[in-house]
Structure formats: C-alpha cells, structure tokens
PAZA-635336 format. One record per residue: residue number from 1; residue in three letters; x, y, z of N, C-alpha, C in turn. Coordinates in Angstrom, 2 decimals. Example, Ala and Ser with C-alpha at 12.3 -4.5 7.8 and 13.67 -1.06 7.14 Angstrom:
BEGIN
 resi resn     npx     npy     npz    capx    capy    capz     cpx     cpy     cpz
    1  ALA   13.19   -5.69    7.80   12.30   -4.50    7.80   13.20   -3.30    7.80
    2  SER   12.85   -2.25    7.08   13.67   -1.06    7.14   12.90    0.03    7.87
***
This chain:
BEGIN
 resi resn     npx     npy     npz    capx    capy    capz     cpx     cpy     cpz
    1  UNK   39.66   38.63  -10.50   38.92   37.91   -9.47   37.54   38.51   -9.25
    2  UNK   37.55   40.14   -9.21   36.32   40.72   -9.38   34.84   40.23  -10.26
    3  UNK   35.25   39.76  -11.59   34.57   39.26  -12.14   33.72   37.84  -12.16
    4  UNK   34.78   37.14  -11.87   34.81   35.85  -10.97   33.81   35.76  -10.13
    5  UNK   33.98   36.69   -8.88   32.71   36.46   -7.97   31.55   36.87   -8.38
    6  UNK   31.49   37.88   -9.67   30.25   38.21   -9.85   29.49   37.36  -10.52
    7  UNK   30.15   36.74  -10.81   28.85   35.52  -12.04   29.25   34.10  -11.09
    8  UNK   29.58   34.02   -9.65   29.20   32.86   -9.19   28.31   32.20   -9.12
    9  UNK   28.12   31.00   -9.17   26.92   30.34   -9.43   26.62   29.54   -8.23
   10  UNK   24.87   30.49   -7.95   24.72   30.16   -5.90   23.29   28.83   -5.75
   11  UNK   23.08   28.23   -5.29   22.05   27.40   -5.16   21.02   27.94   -4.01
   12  UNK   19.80   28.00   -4.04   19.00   27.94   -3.14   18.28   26.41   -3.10
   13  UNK   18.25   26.28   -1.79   17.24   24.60   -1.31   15.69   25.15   -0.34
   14  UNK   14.91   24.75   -1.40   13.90   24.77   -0.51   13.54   23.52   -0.15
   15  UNK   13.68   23.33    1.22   13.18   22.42    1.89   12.10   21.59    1.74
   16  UNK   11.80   20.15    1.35   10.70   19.87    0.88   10.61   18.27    1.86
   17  UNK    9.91   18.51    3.02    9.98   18.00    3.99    8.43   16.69    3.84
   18  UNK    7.60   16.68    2.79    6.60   16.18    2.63    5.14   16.42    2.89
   19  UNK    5.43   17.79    3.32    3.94   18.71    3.45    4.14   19.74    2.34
   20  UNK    2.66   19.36    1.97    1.86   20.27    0.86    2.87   20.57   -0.57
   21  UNK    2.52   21.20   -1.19    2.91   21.15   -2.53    4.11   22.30   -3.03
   22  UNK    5.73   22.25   -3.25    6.55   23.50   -3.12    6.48   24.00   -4.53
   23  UNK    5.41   23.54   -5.42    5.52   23.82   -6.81    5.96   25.11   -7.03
   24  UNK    4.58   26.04   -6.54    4.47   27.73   -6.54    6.02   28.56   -5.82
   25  UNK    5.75   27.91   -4.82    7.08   28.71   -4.31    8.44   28.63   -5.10
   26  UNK    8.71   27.68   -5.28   10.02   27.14   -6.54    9.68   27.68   -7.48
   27  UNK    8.82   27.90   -8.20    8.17   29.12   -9.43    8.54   30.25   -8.79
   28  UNK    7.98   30.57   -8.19    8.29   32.14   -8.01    9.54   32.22   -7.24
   29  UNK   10.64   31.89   -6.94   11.94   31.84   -7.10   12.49   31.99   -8.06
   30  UNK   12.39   31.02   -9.00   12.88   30.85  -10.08   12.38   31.94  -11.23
   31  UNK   11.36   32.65  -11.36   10.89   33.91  -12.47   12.22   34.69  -11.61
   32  UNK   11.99   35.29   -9.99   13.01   36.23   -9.50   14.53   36.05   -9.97
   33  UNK   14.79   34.61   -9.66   16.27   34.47  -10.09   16.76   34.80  -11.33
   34  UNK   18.43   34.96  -11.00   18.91   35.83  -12.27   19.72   33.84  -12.54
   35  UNK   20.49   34.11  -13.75   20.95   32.73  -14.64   22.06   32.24  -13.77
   36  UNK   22.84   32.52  -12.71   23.32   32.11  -11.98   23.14   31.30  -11.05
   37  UNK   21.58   31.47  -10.84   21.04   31.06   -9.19   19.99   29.91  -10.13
   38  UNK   20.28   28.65   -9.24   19.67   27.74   -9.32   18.78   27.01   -7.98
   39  UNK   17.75   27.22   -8.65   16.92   26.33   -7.15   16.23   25.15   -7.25
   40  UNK   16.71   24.27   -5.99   16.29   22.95   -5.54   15.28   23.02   -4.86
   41  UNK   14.54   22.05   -5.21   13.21   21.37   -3.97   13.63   20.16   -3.53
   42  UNK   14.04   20.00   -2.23   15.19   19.18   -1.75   14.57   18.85   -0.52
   43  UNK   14.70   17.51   -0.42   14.59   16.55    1.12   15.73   15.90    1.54
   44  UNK   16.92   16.33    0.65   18.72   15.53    1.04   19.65   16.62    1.76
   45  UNK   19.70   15.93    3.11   20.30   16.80    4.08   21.77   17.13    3.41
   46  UNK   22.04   16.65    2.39   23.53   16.80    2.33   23.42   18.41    1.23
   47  UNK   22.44   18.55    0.43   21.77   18.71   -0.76   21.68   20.36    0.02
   48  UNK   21.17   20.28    1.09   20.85   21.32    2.14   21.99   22.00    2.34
   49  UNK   22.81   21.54    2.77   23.98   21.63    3.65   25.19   22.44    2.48
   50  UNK   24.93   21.88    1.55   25.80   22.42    0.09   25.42   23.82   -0.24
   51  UNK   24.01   24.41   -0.11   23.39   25.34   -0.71   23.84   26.82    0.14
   52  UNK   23.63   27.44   -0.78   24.16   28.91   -0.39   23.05   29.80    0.33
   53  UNK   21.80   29.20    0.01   20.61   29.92    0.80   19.62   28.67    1.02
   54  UNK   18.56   28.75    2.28   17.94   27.84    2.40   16.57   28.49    2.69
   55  UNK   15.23   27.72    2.28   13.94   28.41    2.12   13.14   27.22    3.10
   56  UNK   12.20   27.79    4.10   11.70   26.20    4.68   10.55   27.00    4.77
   57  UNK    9.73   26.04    3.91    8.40   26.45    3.61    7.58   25.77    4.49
   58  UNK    6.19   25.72    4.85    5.21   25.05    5.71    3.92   25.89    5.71
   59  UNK    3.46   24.52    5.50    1.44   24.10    5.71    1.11   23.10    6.40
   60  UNK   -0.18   23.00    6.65   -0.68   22.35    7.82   -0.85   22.35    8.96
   61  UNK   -0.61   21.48    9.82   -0.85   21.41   10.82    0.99   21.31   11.62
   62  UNK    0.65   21.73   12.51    2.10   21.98   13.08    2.98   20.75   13.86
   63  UNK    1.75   19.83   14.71    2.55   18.54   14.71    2.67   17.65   13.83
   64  UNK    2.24   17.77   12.54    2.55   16.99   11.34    4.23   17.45   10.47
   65  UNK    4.26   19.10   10.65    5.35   19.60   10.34    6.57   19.48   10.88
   66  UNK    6.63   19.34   12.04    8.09   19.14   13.36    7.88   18.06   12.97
   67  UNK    6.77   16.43   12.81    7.27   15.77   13.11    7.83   15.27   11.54
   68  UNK    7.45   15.63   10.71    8.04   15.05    9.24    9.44   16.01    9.10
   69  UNK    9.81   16.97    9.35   10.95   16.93    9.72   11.97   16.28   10.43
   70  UNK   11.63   15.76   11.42   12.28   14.81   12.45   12.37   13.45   11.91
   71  UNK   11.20   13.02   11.04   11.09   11.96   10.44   12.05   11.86    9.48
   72  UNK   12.27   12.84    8.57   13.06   12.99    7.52   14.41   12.51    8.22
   73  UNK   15.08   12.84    9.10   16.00   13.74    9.15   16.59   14.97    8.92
   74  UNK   15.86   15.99    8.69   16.63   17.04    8.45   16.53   18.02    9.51
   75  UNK   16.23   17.72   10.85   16.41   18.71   11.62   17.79   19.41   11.79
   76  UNK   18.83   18.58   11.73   20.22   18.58   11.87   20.84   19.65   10.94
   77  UNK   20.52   20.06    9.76   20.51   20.65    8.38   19.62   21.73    8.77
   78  UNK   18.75   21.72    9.02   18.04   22.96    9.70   18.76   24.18   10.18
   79  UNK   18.71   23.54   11.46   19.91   24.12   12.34   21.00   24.61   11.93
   80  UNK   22.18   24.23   10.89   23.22   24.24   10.58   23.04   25.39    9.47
   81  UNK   22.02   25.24    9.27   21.44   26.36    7.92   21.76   27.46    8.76
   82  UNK   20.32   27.51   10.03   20.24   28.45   10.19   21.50   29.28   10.94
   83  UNK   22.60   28.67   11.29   23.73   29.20   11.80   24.78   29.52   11.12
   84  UNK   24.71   29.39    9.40   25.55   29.60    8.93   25.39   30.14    8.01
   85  UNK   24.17   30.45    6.97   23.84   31.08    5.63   22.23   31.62    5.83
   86  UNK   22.04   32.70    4.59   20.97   33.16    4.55   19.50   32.55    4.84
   87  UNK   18.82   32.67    5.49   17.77   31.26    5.62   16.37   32.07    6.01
   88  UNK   15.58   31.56    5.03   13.89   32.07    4.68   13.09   31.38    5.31
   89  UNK   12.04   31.71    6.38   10.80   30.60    6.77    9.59   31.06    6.51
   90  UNK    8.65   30.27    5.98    7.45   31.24    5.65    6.36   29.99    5.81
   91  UNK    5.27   31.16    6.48    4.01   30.26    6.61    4.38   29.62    7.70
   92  UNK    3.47   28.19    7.67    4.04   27.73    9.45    5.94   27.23    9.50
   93  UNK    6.30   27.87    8.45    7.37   27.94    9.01    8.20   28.81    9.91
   94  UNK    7.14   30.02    9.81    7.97   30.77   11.07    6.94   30.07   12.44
   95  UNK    6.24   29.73   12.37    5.66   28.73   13.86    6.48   27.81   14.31
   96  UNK    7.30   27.21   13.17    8.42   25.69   14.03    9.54   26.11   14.32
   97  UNK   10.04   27.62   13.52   11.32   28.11   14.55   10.51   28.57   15.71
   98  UNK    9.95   28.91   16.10    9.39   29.27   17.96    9.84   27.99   18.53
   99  UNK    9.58   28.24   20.34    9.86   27.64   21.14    8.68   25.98   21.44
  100  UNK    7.48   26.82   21.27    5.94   25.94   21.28    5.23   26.80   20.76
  101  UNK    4.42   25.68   20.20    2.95   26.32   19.71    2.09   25.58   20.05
  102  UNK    0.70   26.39   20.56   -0.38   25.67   20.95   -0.68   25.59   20.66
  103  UNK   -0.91   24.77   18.93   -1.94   23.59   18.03   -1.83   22.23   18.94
  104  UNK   -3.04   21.81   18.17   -2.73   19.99   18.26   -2.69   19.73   20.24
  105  UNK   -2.70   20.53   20.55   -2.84   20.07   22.31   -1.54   20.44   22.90
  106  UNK   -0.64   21.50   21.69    0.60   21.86   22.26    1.86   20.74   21.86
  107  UNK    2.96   21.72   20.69    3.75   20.95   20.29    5.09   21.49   20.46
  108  UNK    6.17   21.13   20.97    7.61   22.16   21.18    8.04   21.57   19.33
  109  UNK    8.78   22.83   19.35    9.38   23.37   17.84   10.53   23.33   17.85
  110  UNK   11.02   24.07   17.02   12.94   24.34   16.63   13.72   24.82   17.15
  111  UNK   12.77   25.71   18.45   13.32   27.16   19.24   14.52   27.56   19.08
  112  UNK   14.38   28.18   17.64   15.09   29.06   17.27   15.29   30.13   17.45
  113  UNK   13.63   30.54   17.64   13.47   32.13   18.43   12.51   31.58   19.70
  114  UNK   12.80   32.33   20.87   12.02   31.90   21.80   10.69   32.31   21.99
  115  UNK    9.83   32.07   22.58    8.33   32.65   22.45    7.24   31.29   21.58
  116  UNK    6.16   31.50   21.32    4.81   30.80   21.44    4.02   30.69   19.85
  117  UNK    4.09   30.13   19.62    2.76   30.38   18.67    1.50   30.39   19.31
  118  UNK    0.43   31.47   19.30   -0.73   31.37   20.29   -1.98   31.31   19.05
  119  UNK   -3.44   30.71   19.67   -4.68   30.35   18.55   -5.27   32.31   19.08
  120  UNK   -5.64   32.19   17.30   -6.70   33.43   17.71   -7.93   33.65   18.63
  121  UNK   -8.10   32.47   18.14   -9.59   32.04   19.16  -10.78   31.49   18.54
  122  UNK  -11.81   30.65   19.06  -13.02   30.49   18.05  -13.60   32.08   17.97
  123  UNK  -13.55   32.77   19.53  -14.49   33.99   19.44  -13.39   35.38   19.37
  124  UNK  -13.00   35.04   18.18  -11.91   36.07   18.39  -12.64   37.18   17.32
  125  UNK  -11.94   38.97   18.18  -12.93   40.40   17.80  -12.25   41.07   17.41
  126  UNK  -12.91   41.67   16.23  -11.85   43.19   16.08  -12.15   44.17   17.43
  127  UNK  -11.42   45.34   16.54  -11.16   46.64   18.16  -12.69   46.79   18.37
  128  UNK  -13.40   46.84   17.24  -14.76   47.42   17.93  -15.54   46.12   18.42
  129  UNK  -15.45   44.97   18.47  -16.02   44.34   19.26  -17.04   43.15   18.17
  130  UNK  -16.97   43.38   16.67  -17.45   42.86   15.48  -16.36   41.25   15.90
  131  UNK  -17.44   39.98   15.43  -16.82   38.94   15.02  -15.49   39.19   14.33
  132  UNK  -14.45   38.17   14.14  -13.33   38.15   12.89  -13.30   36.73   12.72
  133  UNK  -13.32   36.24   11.57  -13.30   34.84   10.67  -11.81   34.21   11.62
  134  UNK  -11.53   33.13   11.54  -10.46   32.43   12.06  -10.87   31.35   11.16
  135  UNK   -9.55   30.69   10.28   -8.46   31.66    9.98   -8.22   33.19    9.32
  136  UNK   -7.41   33.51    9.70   -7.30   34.92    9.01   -6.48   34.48    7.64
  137  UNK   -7.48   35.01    6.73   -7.48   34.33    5.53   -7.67   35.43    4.78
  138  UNK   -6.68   35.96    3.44   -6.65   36.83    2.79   -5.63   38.33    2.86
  139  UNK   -5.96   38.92    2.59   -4.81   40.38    2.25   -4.73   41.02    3.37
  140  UNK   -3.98   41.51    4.13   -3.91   42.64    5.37   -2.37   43.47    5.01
  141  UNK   -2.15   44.27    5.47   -1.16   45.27    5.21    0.01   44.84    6.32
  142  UNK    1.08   45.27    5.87    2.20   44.55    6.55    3.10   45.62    7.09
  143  UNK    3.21   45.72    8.55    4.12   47.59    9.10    5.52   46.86    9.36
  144  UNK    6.20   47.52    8.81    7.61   47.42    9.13    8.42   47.66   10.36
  145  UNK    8.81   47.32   11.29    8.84   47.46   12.38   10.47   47.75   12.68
  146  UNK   11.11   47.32   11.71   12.93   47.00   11.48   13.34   48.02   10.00
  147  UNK   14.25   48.14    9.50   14.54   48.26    8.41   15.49   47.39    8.03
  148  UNK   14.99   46.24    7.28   15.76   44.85    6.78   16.11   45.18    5.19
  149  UNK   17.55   43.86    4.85   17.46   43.96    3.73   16.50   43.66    2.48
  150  UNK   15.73   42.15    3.40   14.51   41.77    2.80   13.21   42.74    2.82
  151  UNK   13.19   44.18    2.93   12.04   44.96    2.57   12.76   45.84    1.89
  152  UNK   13.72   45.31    1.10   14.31   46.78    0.38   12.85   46.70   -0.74
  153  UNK   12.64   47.69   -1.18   11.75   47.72   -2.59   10.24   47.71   -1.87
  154  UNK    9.89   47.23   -0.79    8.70   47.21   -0.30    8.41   47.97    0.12
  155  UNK    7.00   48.46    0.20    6.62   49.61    0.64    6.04   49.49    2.45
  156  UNK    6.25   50.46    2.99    5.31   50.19    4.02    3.81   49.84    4.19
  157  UNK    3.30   48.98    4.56    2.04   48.58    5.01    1.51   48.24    3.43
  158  UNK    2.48   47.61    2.69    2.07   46.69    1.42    0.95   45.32    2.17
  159  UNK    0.33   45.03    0.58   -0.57   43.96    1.59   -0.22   42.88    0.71
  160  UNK    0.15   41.66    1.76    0.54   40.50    1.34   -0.64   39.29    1.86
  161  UNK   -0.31   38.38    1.42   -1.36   37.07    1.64   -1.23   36.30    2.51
  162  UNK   -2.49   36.31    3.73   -2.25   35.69    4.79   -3.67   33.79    4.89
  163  UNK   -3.24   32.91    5.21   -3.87   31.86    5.71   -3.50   31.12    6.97
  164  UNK   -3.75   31.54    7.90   -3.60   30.81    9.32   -4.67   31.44   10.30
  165  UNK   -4.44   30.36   11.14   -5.38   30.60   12.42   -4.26   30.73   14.13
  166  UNK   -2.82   30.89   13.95   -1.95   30.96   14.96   -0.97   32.12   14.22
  167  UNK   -0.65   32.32   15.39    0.74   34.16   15.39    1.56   33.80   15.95
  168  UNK    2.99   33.89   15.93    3.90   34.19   16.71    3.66   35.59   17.70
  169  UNK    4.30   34.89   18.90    4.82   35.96   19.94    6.48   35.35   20.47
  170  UNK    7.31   36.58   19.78    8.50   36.24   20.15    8.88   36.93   21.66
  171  UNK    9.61   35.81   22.75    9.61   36.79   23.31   10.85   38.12   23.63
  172  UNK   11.67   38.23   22.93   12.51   39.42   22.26   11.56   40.36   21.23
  173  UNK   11.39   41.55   21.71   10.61   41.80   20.79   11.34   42.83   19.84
  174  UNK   12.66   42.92   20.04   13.67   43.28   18.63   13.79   42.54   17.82
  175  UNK   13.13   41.14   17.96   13.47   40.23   16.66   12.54   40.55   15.76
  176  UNK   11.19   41.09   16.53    9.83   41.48   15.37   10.26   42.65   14.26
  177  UNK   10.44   42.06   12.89   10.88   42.76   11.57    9.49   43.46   11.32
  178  UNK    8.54   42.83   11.18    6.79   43.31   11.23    5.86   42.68   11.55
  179  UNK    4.44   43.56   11.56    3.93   43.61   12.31    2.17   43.66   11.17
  180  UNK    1.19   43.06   11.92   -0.27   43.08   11.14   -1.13   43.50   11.82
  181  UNK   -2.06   43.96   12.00   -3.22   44.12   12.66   -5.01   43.53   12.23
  182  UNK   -5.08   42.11   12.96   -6.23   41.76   12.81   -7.05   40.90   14.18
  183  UNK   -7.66   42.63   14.78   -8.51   42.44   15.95   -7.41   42.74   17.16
  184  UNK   -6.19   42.53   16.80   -5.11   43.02   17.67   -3.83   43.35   16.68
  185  UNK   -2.90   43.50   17.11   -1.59   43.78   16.54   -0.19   42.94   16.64
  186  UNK   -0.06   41.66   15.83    0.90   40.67   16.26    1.46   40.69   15.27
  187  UNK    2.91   39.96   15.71    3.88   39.55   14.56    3.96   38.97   13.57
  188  UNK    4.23   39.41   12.37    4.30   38.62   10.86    5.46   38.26   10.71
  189  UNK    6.76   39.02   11.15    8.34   38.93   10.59    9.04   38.60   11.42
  190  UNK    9.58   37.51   11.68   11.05   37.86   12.82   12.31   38.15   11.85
  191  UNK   13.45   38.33   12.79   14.61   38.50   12.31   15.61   38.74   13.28
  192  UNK   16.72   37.58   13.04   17.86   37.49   13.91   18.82   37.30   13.00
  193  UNK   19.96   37.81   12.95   21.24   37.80   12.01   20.93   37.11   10.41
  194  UNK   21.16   36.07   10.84   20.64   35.84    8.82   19.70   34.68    8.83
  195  UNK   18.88   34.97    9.71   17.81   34.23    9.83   16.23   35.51    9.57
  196  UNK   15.54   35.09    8.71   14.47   36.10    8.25   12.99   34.84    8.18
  197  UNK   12.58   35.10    8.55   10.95   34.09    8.94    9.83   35.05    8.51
  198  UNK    8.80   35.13    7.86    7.40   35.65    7.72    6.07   34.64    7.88
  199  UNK    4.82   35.19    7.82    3.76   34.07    8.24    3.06   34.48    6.89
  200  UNK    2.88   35.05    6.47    2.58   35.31    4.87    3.15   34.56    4.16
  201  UNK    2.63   34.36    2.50    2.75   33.49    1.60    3.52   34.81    0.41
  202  UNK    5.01   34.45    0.16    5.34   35.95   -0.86    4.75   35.15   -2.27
  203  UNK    4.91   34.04   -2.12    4.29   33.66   -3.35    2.92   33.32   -4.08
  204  UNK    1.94   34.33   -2.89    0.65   34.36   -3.36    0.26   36.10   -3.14
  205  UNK    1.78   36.72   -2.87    1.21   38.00   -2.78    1.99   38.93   -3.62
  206  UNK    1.58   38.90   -5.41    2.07   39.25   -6.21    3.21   39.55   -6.22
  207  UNK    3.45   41.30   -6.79    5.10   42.18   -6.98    5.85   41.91   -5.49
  208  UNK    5.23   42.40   -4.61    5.45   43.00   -3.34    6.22   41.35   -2.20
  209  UNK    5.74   40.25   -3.22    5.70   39.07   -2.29    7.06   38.68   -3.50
  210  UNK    7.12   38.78   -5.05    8.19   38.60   -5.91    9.43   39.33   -5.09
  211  UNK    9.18   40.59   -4.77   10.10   41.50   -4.27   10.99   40.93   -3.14
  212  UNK   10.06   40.19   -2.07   10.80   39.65   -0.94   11.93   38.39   -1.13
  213  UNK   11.38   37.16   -1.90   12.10   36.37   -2.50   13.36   36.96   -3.29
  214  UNK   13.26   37.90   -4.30   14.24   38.52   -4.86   15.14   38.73   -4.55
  215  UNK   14.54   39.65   -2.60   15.63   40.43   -2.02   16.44   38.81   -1.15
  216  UNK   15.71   38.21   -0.84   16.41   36.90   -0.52   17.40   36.43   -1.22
  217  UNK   17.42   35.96   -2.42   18.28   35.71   -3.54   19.55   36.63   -3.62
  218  UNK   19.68   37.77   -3.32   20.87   37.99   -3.55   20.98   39.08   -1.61
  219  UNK   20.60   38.39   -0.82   20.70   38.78   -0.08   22.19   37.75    0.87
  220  UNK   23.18   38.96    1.55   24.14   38.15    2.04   24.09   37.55    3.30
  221  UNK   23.03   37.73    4.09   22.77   37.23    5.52   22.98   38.42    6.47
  222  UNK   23.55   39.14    5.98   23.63   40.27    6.98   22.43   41.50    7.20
  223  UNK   22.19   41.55    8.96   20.98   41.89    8.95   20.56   43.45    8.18
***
C-alpha cells in the first residue's frame, strides 16, 4: 500500500475565472511538477471540486475579479476549496480573500480572512520622506514572519516580484506569514490552516518564486 500512495496521481486547478492570461503560471507549475501531478486551467466548478490542490490567481482590477467570479459561478468551489484542501492565492488574489478592499469606490470580497485591502496613496513616502512610485512595481525582499511549509527552501528576505498599488491588512495579525517594506511595512503572506495567499507573482520571481509553487505541490495543507 506504501507504494501505492507514493506514485498517486494528484491534480492541481488553477482557477481561470476570465481575467488576464494563466499561461505563465500553469508553466511554471508544470516545469516544478513531478510526473504524477497534473495541472488544470479550469473555470468548471466540478473540475475544482475534484482537484487535490487549488491555485486562484488574479489581475486587475478588483471589482472586475469578485465580480467574474460570481459571474462564473465559482464562488461556491472557492469556498469549499478553501475548507477542505491545500489552496494558493496570489496577486489580487490574496485581496478577494479579505473582507473589503478599497479599489473601485470600495468592493466586499470572499472574507476569508478578515481585514482591508488599503491604496498606497497618490502621495505615498518612503521613511525618509523621498516620493515612492505607486504601483509598487518590481523586486523587494520578502521577511518571514511564520515558519511555513511553503518557505521551506527560501531564504529569508529573498526578493520576489511585486505589481500592485493595494496591501492587505489582516486584522489577526498571526495570519501574517510575511512581510515587505515599501515606505512602510505591510503584509505580503497570509496563512490560516491550509489556506496560503501571497501578493507577489512566484512566477515572475525566478528559483525562489519556482521554490514556492514546488513547495505547494507536494504540500499537505498542514500549516
């Protein structure tokens, strides 16, 4: 039987809800995965619901995202994911598990984790008081705040790839896995039982971003 479970054959679904393009991310899954693990780019709630791990990727704008989810149908599958198997959010996907975020004139989310997505600002400063670009766009270093299974292999304050102009603020702040600093010090990671969310792109931030997906893939949900 030992053997048996080891060459089971597991599916990951990344969620493909009709925003932006899941090409890259499904690539870089798929180089990580070993010949067992097969991954879907999937908009069939049932398709969802079957899979052994679930990935919910997001770009754009945030009331375009909740609502093409809702549109789809797959909020229902969402949910069910996230209460029962390993489950990845990245990019504005850790913004639609929050409670609200204030894009778009203010939109309520998945509230999965409670707390805000908040705007940096047009006049938003570093510590010394210098302009900072919005969006925060490009490489910043990533502090570990937890010791998760998804940073096994990562180093502390590795720098991964960031594009947004909104942060989570959870308000539990044991759920914060890590942490960034640009002009202040806010959350990149949550993490609640086998639910793992980042605002970084692992699939635009080389080894270190391969590494996280990886550890996803054969990760069992346990924190």
């Amino acid at each position: 039987m030992s053997n048996m479970s080891m060459s089971k054959k597991s599916t990951v679904a990344v969620i493909d809800y009709g925003m932006g393009n899941l090409h890259s991310v499904a690539k870089a899954l798929e180089h990580v995965a070993d010949e067992n693990t097969t991954v879907i780019v999937t908009s069939d709630p049932a398709v969802i619901d079957a899979a052994d791990r679930v990935l919910l990727p997001g770009v754009g704008a945030i009331r375009d995202c909740i609502g093409e989810m809702h549109n789809a149908g797959l909020v229902p599958s969402i949910h069910k994911a996230m209460a029962e198997k390993p489950f990845l959010a990245i990019c504005v996907g850790i913004q639609s598990l929050m409670s609200h975020s204030e894009e778009n004139g203010g939109v309520d989310c998945l509230n999965h984790f409670q707390g805000n997505a908040l705007f940096f600002g047009e006049k938003h400063k570093d510590h010394d008081g210098s302009k900072l670009k919005v969006p925060h766009m490009g490489w910043n270093q990533v502090k570990h705040t937890i010791n998760h299974p998804l940073w096994a292999g990562i180093p502390d304050n590795a720098r991964f790839y960031f594009v947004h102009s909104f942060y989570v603020v959870p308000e539990n702040i044991n759920e914060i896995a890590g942490t960034c600093d640009y002009g202040l010090e806010f959350c990149v990671a949550l993490a609640r039982d086998n639910v793992f969310a980042v605002q970084f792109h692992p699939e635009k931030s080389h080894k270190d971003g391969l590494q996280l997906y990886k550890n996803f893939i054969h990760w069992d949900g346990k924190p």
